[in-house]
PyMOL Python script that loads the backbone (N, CA, C, O; Angstrom):
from pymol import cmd

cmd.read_pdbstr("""\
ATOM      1  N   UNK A   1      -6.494   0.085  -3.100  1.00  0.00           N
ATOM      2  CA  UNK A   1      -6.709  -1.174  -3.735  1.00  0.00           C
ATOM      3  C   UNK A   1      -8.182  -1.518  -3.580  1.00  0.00           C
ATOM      4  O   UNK A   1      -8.861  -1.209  -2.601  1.00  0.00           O
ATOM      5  N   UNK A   2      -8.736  -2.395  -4.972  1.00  0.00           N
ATOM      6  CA  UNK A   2     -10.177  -2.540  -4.592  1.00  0.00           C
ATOM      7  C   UNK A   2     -10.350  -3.740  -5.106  1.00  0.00           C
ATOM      8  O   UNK A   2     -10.141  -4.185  -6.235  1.00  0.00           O
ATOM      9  N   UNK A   3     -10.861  -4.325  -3.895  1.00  0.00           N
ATOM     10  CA  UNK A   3     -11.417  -5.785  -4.055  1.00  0.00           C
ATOM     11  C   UNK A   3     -12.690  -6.593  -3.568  1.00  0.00           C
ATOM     12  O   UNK A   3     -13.048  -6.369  -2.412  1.00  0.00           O
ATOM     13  N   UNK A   4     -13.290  -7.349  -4.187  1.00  0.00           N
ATOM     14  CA  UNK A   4     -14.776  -7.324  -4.176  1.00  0.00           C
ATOM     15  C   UNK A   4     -14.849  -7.965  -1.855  1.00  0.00           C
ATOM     16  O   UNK A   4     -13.831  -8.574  -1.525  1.00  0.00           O
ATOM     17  N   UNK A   5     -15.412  -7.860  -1.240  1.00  0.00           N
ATOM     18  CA  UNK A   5     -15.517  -8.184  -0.283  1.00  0.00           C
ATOM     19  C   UNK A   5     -15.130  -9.544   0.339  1.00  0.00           C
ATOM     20  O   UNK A   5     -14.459  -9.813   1.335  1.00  0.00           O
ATOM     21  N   UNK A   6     -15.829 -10.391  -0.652  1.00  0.00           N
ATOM     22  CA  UNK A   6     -15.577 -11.612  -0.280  1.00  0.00           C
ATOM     23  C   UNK A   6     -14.202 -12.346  -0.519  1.00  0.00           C
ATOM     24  O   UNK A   6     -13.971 -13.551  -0.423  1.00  0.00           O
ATOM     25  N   UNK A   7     -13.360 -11.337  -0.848  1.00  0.00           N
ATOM     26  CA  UNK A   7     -12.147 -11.981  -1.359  1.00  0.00           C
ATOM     27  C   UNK A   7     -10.386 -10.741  -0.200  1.00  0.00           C
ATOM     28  O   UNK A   7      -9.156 -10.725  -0.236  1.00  0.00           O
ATOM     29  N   UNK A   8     -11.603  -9.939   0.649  1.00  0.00           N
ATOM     30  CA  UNK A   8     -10.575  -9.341   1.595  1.00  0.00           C
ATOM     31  C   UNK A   8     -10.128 -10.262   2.280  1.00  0.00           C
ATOM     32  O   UNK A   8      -8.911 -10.181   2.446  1.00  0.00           O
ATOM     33  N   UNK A   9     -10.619 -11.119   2.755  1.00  0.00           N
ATOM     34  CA  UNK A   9      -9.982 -11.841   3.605  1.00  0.00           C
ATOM     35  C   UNK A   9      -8.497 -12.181   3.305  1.00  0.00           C
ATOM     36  O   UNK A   9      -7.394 -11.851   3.742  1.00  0.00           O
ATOM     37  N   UNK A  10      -9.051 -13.082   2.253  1.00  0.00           N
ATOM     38  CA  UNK A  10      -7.594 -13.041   1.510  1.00  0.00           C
ATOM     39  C   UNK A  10      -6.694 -12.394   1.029  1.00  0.00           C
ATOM     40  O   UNK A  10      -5.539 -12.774   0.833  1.00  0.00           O
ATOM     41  N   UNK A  11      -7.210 -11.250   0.778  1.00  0.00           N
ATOM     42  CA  UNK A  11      -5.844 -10.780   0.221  1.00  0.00           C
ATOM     43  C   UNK A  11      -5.541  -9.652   1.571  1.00  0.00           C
ATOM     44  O   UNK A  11      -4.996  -8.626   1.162  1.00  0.00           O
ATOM     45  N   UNK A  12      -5.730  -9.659   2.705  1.00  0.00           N
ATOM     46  CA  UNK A  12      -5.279  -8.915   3.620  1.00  0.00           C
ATOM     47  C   UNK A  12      -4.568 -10.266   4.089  1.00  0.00           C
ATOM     48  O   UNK A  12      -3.576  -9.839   4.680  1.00  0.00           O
ATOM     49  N   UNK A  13      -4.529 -11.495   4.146  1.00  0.00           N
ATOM     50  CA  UNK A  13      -3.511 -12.527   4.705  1.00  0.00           C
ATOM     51  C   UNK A  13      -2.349 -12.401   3.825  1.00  0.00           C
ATOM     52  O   UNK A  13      -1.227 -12.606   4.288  1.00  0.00           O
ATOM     53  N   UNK A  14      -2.555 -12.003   2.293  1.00  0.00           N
ATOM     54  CA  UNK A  14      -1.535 -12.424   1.318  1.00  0.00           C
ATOM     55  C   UNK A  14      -0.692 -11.489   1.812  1.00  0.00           C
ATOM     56  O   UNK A  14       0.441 -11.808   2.173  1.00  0.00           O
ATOM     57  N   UNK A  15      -1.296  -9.805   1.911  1.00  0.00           N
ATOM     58  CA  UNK A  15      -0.452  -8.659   1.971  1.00  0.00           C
ATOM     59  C   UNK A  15       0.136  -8.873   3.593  1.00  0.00           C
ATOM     60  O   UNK A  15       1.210  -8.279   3.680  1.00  0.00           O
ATOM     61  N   UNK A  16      -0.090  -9.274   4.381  1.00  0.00           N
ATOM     62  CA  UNK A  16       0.625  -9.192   6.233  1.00  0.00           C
ATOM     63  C   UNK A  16       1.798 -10.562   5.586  1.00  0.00           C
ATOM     64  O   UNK A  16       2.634 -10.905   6.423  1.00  0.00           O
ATOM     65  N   UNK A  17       1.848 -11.075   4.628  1.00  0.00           N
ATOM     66  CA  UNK A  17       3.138 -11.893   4.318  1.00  0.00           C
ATOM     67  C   UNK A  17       4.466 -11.025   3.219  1.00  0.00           C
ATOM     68  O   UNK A  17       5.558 -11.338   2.744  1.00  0.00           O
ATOM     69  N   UNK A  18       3.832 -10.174   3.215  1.00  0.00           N
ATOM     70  CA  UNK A  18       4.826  -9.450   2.216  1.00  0.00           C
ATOM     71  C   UNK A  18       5.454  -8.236   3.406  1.00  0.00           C
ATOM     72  O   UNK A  18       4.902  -7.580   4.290  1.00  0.00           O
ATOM     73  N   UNK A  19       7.114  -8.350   2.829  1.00  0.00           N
ATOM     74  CA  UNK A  19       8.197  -8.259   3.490  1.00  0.00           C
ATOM     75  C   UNK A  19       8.056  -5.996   2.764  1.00  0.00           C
ATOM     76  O   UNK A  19       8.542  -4.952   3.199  1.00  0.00           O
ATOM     77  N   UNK A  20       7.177  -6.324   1.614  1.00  0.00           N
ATOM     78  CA  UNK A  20       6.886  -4.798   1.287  1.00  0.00           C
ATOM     79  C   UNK A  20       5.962  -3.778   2.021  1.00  0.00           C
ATOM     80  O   UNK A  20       5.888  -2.557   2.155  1.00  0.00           O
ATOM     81  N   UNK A  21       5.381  -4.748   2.376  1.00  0.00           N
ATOM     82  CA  UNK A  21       4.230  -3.818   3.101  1.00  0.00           C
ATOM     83  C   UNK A  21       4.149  -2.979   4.350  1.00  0.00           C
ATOM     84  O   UNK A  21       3.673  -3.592   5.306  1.00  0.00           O
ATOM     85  N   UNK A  22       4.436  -1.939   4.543  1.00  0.00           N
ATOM     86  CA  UNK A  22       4.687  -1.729   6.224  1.00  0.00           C
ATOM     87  C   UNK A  22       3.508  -1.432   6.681  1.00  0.00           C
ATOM     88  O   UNK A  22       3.465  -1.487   7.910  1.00  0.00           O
ATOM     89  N   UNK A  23       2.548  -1.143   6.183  1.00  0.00           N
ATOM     90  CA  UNK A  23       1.319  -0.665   6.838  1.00  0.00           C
ATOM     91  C   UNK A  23       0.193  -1.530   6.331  1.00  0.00           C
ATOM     92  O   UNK A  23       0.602  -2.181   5.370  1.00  0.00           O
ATOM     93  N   UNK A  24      -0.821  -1.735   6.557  1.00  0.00           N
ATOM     94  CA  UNK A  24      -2.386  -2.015   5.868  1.00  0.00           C
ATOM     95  C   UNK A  24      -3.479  -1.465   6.394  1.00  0.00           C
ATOM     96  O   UNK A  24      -3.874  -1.755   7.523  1.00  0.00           O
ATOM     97  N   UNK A  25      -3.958  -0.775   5.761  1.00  0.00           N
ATOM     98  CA  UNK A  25      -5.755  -0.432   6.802  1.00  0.00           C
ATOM     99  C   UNK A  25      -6.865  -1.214   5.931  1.00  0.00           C
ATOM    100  O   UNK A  25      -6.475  -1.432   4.784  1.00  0.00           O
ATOM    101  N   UNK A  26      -7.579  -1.473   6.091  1.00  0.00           N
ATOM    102  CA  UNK A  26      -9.134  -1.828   5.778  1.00  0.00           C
ATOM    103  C   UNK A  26      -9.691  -0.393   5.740  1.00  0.00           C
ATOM    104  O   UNK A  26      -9.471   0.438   6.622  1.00  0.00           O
ATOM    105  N   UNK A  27     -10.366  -0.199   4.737  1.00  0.00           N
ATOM    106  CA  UNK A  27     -10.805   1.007   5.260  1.00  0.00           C
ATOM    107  C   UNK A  27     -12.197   0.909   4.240  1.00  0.00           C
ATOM    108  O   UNK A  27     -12.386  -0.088   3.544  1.00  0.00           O
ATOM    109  N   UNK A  28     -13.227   2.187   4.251  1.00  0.00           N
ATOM    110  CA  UNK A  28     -14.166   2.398   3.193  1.00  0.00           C
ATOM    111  C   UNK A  28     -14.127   3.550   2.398  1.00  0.00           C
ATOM    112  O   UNK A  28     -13.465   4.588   2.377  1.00  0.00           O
ATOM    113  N   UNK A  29     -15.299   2.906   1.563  1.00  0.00           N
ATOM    114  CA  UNK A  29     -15.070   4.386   0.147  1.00  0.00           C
ATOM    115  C   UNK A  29     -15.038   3.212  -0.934  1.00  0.00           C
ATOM    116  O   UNK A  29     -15.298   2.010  -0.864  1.00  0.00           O
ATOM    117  N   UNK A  30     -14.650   3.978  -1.870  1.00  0.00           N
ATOM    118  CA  UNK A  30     -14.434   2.859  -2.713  1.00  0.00           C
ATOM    119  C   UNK A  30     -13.380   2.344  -2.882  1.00  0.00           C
ATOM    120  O   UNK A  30     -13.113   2.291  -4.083  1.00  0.00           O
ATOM    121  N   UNK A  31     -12.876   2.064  -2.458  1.00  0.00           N
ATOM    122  CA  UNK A  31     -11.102   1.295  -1.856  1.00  0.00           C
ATOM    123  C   UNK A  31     -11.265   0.198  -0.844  1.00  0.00           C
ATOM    124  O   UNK A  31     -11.453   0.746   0.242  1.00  0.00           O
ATOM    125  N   UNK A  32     -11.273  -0.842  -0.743  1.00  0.00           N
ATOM    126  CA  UNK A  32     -11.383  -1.605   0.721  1.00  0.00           C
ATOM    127  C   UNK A  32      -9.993  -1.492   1.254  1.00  0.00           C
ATOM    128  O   UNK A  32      -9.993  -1.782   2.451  1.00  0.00           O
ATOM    129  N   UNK A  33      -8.585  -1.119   0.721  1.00  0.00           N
ATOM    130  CA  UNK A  33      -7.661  -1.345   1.541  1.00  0.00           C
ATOM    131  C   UNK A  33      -6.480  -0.145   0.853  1.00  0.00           C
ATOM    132  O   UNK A  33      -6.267   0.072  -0.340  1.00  0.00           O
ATOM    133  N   UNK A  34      -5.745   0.600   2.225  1.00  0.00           N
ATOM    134  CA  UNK A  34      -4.495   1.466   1.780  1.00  0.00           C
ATOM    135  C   UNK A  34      -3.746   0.843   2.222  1.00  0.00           C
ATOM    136  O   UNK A  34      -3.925   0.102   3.188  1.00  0.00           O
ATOM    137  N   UNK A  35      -2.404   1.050   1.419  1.00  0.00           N
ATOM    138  CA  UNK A  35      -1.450   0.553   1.652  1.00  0.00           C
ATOM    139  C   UNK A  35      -0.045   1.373   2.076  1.00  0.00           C
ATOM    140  O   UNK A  35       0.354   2.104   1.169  1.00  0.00           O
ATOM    141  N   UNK A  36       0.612   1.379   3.053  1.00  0.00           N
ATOM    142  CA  UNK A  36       2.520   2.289   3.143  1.00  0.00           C
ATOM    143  C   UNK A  36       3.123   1.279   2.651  1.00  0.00           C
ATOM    144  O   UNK A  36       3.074   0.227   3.289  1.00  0.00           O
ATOM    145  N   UNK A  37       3.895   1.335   1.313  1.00  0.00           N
ATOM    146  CA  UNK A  37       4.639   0.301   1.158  1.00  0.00           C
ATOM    147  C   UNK A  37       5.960   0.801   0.797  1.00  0.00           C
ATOM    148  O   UNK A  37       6.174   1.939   0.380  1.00  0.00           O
ATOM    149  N   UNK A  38       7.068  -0.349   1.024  1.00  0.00           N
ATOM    150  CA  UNK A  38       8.984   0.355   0.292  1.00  0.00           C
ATOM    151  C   UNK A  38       9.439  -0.613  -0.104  1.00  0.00           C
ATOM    152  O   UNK A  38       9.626  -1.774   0.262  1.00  0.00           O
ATOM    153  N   UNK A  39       9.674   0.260  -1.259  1.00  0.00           N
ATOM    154  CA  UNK A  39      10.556  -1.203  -2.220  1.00  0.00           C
ATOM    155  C   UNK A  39      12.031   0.018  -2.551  1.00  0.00           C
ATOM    156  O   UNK A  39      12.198   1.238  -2.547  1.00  0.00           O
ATOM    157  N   UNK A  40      12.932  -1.344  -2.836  1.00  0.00           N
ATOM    158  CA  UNK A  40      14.216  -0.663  -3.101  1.00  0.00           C
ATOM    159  C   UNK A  40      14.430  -0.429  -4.156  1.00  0.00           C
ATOM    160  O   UNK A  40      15.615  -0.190  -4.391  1.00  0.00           O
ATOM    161  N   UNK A  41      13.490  -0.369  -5.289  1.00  0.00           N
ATOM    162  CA  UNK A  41      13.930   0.085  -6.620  1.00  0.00           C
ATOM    163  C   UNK A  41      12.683   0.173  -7.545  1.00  0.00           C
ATOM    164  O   UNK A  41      11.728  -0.288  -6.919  1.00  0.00           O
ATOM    165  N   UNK A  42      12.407   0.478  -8.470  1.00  0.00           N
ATOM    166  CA  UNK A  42      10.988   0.756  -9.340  1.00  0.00           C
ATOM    167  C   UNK A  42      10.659  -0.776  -9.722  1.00  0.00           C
ATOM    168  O   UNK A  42       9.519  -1.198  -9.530  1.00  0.00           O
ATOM    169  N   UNK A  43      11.572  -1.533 -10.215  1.00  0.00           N
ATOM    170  CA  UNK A  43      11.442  -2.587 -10.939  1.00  0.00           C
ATOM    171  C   UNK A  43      11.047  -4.066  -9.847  1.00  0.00           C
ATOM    172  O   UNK A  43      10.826  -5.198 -10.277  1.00  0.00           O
ATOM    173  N   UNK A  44      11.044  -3.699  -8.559  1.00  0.00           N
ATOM    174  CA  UNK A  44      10.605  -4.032  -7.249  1.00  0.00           C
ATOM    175  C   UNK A  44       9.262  -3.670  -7.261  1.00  0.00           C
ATOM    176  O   UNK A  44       8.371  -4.519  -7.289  1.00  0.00           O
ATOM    177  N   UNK A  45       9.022  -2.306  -7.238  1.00  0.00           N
ATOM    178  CA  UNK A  45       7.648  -1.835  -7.171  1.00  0.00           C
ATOM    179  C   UNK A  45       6.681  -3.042  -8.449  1.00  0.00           C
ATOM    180  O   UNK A  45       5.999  -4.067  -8.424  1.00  0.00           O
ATOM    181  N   UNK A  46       7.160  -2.164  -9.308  1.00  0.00           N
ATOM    182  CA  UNK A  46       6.874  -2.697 -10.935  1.00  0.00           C
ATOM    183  C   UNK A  46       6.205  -4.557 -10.483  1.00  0.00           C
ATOM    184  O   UNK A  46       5.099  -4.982 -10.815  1.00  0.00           O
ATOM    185  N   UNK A  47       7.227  -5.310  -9.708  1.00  0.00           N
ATOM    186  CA  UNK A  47       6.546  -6.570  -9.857  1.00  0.00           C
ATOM    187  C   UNK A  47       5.630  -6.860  -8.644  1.00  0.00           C
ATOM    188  O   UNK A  47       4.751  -7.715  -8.753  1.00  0.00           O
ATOM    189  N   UNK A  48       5.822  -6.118  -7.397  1.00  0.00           N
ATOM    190  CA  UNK A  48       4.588  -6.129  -6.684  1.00  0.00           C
ATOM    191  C   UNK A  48       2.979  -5.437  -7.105  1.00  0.00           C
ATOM    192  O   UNK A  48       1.967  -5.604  -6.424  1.00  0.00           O
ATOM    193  N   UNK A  49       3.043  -4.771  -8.181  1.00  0.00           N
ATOM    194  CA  UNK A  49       1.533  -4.594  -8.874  1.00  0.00           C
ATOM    195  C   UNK A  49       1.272  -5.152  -9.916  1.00  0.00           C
ATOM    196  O   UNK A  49       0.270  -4.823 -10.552  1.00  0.00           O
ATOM    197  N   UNK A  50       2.046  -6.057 -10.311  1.00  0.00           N
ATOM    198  CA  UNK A  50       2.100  -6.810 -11.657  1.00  0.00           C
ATOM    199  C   UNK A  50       1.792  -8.505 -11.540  1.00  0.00           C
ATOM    200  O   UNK A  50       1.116  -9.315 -12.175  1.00  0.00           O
ATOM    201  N   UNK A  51       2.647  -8.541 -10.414  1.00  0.00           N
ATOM    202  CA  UNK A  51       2.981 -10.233 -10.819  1.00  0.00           C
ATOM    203  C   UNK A  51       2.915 -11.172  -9.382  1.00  0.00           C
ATOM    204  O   UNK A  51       3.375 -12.297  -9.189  1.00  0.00           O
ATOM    205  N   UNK A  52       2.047 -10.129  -8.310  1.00  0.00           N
ATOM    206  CA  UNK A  52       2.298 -10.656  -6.625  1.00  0.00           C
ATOM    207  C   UNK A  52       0.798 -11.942  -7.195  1.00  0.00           C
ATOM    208  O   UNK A  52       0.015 -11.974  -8.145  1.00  0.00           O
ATOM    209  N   UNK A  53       1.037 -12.743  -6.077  1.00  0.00           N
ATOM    210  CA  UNK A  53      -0.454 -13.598  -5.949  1.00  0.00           C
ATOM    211  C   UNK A  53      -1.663 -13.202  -6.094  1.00  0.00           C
ATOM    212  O   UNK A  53      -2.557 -13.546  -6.867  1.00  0.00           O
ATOM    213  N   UNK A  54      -1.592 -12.344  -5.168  1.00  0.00           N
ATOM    214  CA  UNK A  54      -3.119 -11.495  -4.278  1.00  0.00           C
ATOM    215  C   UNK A  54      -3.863 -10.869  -5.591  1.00  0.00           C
ATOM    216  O   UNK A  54      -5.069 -10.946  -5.824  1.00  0.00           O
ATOM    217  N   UNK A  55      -3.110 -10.385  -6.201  1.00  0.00           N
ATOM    218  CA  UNK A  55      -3.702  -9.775  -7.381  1.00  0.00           C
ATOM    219  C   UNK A  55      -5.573 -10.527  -8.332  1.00  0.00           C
ATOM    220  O   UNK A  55      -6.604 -10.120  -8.869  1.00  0.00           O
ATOM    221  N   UNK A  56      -4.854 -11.792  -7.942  1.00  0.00           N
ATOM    222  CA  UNK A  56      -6.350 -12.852  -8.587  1.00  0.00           C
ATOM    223  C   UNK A  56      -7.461 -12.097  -7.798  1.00  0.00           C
ATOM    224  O   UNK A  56      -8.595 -12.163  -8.275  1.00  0.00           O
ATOM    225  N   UNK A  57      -7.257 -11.311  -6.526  1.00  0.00           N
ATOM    226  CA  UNK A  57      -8.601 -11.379  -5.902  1.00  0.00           C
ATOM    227  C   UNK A  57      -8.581  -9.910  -6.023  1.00  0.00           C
ATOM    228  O   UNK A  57      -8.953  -9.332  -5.001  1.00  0.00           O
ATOM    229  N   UNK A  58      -8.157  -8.974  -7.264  1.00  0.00           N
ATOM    230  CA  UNK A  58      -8.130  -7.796  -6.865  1.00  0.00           C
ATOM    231  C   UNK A  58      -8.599  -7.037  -8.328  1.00  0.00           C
ATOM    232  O   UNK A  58      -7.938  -7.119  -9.363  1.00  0.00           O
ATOM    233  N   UNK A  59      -9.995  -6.213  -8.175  1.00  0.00           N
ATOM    234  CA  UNK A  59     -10.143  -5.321  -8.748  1.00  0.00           C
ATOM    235  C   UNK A  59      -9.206  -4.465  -9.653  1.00  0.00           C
ATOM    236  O   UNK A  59      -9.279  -4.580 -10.876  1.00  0.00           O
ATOM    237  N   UNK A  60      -8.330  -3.609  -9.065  1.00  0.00           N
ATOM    238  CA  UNK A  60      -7.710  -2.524  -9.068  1.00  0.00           C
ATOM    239  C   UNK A  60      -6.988  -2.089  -8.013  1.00  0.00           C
ATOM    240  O   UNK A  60      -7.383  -1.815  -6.880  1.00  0.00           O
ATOM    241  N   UNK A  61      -5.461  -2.027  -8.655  1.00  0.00           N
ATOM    242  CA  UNK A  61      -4.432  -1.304  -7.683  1.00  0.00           C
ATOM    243  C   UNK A  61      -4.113   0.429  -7.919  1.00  0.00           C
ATOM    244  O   UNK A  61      -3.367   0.702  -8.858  1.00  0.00           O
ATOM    245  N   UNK A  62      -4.579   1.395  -7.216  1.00  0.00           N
ATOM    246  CA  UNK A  62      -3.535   2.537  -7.730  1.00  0.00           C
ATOM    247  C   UNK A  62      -2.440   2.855  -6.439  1.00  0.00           C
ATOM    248  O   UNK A  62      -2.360   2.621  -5.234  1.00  0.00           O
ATOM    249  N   UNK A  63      -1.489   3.696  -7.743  1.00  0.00           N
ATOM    250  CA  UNK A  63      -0.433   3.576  -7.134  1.00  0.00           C
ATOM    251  C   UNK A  63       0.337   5.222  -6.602  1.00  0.00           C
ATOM    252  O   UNK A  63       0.258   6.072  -7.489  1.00  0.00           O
ATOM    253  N   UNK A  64       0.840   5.565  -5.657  1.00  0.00           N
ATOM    254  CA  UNK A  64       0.928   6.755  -5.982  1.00  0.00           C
ATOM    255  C   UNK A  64       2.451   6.999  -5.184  1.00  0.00           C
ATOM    256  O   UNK A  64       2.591   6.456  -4.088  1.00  0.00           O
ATOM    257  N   UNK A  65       3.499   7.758  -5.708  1.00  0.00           N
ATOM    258  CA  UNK A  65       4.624   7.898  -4.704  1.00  0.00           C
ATOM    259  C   UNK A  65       5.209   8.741  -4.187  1.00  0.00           C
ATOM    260  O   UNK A  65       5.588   9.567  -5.018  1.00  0.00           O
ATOM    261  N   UNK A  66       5.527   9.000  -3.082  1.00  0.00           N
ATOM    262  CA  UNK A  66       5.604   9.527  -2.007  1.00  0.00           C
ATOM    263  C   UNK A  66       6.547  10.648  -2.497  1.00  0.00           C
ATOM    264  O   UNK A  66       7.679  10.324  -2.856  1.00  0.00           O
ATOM    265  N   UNK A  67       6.172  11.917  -2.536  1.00  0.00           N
ATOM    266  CA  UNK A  67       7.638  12.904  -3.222  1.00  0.00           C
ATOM    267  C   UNK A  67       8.346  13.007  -2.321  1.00  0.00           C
ATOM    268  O   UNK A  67       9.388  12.353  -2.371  1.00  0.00           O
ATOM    269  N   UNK A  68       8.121  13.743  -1.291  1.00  0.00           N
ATOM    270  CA  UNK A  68       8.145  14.385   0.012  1.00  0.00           C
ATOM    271  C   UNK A  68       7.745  14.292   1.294  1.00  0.00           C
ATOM    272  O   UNK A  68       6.671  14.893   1.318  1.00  0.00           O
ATOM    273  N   UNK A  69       8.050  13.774   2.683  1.00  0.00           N
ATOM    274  CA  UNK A  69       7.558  13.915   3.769  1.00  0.00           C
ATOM    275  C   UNK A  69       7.583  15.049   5.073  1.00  0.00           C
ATOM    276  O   UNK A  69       8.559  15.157   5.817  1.00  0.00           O
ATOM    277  N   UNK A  70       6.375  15.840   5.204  1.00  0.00           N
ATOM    278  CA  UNK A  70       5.872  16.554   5.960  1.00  0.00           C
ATOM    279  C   UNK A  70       5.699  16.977   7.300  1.00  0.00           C
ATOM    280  O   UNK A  70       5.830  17.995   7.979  1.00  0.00           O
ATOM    281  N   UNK A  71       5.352  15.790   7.411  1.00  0.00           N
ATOM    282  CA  UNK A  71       4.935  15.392   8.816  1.00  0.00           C
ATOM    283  C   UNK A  71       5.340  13.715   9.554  1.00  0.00           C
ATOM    284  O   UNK A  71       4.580  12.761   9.387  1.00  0.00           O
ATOM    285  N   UNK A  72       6.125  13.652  10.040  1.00  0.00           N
ATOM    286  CA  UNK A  72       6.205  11.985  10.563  1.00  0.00           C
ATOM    287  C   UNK A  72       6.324  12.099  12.126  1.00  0.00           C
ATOM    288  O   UNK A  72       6.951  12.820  12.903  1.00  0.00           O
ATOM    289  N   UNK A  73       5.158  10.733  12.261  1.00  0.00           N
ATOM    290  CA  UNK A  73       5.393  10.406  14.271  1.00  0.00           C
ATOM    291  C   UNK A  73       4.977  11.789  14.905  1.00  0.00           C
ATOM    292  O   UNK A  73       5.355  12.066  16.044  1.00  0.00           O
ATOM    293  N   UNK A  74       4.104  12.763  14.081  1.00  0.00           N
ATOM    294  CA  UNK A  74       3.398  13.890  15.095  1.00  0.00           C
ATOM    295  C   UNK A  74       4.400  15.275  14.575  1.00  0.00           C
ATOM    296  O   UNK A  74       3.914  16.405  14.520  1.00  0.00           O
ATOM    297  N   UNK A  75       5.711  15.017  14.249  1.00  0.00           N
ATOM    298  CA  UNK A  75       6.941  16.028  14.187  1.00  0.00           C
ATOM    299  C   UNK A  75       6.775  16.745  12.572  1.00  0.00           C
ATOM    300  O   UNK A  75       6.548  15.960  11.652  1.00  0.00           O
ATOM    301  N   UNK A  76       6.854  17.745  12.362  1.00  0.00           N
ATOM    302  CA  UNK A  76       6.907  18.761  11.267  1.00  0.00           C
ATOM    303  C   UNK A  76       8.760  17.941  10.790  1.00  0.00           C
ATOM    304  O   UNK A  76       9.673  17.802  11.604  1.00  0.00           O
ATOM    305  N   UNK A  77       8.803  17.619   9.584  1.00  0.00           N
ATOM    306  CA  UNK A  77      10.001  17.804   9.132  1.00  0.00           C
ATOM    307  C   UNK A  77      11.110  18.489   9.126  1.00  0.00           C
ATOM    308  O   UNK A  77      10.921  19.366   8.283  1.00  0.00           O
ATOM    309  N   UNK A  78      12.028  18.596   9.511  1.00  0.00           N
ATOM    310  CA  UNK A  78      12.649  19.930   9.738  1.00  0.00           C
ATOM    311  C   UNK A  78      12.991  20.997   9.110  1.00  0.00           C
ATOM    312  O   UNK A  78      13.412  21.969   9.738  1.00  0.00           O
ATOM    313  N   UNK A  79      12.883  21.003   7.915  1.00  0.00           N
ATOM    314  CA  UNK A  79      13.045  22.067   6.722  1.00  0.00           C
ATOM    315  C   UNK A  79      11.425  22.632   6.957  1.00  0.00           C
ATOM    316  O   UNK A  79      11.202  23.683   6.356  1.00  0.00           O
ATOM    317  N   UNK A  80      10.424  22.149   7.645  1.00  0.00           N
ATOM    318  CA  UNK A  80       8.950  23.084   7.879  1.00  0.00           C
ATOM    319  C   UNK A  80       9.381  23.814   9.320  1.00  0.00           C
ATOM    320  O   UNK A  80       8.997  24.980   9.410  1.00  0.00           O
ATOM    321  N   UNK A  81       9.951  23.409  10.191  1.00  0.00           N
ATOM    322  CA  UNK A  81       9.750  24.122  11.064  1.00  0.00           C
ATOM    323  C   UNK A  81      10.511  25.367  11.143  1.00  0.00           C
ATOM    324  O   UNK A  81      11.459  25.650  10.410  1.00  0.00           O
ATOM    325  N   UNK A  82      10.012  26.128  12.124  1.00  0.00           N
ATOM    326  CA  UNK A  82      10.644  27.940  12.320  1.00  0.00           C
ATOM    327  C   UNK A  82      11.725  28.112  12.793  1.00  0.00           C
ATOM    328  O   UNK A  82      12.162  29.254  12.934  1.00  0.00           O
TER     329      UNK A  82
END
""", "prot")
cmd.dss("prot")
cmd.show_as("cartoon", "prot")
cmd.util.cbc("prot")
cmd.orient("prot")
């Protein structure tokens, strides 16, 4: 997500109120913020990049979803390991 500086503040308060969000970093690059998020259905997703508040203070959202997990909590998935 990319949003001009002066407006992180806010929208890192908006996102620690959403019941979607499990993660947030601040981070740099050209992104000020990643997001882990779970929604229970597309049309869930669909209105958290569409129609949330925070959005007024936001550049650009991309979005990307998760096919497969690899690696979680340090542990190889179990279909990777030997």
């Amino acid at each position: 997500m990319r949003t001009p500086p002066s407006r992180a503040e806010a929208v890192s308060a908006a996102l620690a109120e959403s019941a979607h969000v499990r993660h947030a970093s601040f981070v740099t690059g050209e992104r000020q913020f990643l997001l882990l998020t779970a929604f229970p259905d597309e049309s869930a997703l669909h209105h958290f990049v569409t129609r949330s508040s925070w959005l007024r203070d936001v550049e650009s959202v991309d979005v990307s979803l998760v096919l497969t997990t690899l690696k979680r909590g340090g542990m190889l998935a179990p279909w990777l390991r030997d």
